[in-house]
C-alpha positions in Angstrom: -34.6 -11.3 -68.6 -34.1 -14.4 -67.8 -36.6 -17.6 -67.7 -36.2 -17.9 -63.9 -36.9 -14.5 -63.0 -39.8 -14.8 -66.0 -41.4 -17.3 -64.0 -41.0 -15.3 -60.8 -42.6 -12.1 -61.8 -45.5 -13.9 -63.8 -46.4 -15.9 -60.1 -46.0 -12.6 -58.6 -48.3 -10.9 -60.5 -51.1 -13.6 -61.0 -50.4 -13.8 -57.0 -51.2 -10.3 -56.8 -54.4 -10.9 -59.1 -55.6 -13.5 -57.4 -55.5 -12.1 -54.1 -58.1 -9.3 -55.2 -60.1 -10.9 -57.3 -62.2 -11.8 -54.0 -62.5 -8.1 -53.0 -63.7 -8.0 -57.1 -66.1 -10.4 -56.1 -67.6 -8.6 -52.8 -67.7 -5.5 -55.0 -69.9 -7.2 -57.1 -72.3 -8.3 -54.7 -73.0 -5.1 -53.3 -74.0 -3.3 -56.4 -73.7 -0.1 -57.8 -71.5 2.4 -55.4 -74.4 5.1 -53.9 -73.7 8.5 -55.5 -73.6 11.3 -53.4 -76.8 13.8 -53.6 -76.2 17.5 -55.3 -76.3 19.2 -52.4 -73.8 16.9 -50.4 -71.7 17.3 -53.2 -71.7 21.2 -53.3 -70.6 21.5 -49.5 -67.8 19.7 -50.0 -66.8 21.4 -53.2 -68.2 24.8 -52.2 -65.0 27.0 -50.7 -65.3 27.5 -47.1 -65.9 31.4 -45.7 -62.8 32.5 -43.9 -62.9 33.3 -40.1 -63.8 37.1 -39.3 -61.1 38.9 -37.8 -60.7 39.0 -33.9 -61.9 42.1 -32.3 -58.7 43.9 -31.6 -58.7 47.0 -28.5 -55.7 48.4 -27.8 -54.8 49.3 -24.3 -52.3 52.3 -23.3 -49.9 51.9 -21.0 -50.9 54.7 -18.7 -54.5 53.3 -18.8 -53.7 49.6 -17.2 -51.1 47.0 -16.0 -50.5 43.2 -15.2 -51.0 43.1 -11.1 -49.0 39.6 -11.0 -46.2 40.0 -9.4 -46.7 43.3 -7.8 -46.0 44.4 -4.2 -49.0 44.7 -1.8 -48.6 47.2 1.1 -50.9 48.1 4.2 -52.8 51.7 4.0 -49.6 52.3 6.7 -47.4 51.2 4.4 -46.5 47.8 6.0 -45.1 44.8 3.5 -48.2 42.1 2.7 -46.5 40.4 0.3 -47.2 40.3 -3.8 -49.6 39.3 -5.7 -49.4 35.5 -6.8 -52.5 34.8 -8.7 -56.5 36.0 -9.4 -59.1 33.8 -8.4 -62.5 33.8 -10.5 -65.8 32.3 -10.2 -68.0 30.5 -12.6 -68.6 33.3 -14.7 -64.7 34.7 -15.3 -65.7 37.5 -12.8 -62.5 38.4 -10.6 -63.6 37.8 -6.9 -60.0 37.7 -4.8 -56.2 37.8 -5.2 -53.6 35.1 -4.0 -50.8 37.1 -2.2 -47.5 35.4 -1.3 -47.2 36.6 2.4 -44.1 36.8 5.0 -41.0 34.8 4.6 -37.9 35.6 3.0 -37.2 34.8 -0.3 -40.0 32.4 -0.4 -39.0 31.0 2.7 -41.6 30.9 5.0 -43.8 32.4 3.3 -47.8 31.4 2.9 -50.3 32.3 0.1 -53.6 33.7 1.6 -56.4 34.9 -0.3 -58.1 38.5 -0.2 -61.1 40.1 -1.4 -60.7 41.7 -4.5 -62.6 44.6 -3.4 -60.3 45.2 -0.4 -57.2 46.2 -3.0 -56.7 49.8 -4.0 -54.9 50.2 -7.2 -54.4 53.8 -7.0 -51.0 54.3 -9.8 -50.9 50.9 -10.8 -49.9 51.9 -14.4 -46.5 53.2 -12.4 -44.4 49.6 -11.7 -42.4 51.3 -8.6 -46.1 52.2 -6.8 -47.5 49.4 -5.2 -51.1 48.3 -4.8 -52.5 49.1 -1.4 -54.7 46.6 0.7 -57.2 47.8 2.8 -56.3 45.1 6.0 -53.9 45.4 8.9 -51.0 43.3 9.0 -52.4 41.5 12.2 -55.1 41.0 10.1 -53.4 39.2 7.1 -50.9 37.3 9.8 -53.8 35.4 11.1 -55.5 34.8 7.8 -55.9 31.0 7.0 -53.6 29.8 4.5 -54.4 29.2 0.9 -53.8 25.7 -0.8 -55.1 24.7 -4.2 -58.3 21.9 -4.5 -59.5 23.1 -0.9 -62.0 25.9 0.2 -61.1 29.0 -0.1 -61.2 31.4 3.0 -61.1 34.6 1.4 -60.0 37.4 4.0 -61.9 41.1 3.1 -62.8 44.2 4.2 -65.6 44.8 7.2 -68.5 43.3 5.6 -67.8 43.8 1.9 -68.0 40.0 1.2 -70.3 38.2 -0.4 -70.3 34.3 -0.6 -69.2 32.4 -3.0 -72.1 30.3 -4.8 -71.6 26.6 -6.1 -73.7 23.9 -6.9 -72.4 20.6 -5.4 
């Protein structure tokens, strides 16, 4: 090595030095690290319990289906569209369904909501039946339409609704 580059790494280290011998210092000051109590010490060492397994029940396919998607006809057999979405309250219990009504091809078409207990899903574990709603078509054509962030008018069978509770 030569004496240049001798002098240059002997200022980089004492520069190195120096610059934490104040953080030496402060050390210092502060006294003796605290060391951490027995028991503190065990949780972190102790091995952690693995998760239980998830509670696994398996479903048949003649037992139940996805309804998304699926065609919604009147008790006379009349087109009412397909069901778009669920709607739930508060508690995750199913209260109404979002059908995508009239139009072609989605155009035209409106979403209104109905009572969950005014669908019938009679074969619903068969994808060619559809799920039958107990309203007219007159009915569903003058049902308000359904738009996300508002209130929800939910259309239903004579007297089988019951209002919706929040707290404002």
């Amino acid at each position: 090595m030569r004496s240049g580059q001798k002098i240059t790494a002997a200022l980089l280290v004492w520069g190195a030095i120096s610059a934490g011998a104040p953080a030496i210092a402060d050390e210092a000051d502060k006294g003796p690290a605290p060391v951490p109590s027995p028991a503190a010490k065990a949780s972190t060492d102790a091995p952690k319990e693995p998760a239980p397994p998830p509670s696994v029940t398996v479903i048949g396919t003649a037992d139940a289906r996805g309804i998304l998607g699926r065609d919604v006809r009147s008790s006379a057999g009349e087109n009412m569209g397909r069901i778009v979405d669920v709607i739930v309250d508060r508690s995750g219990t199913v209260r109404a369904a979002v059908i995508d009504f009239g139009g072609f091809l989605g155009v035209g078409s409106r979403k209104i909501v109905v009572d969950w207990g005014a669908l019938h899903f009679g074969q619903v574990t068969n994808k060619k039946e559809s799920i039958t709603l107990e309203l007219t078509l007159e009915q569903v054509k003058a049902a308000p339409e359904y738009k996300e962030d508002t209130p929800i008018v939910v259309l239903g069978a004579s007297g089988s609704l019951q209002p919706l509770q929040f707290d404002h």
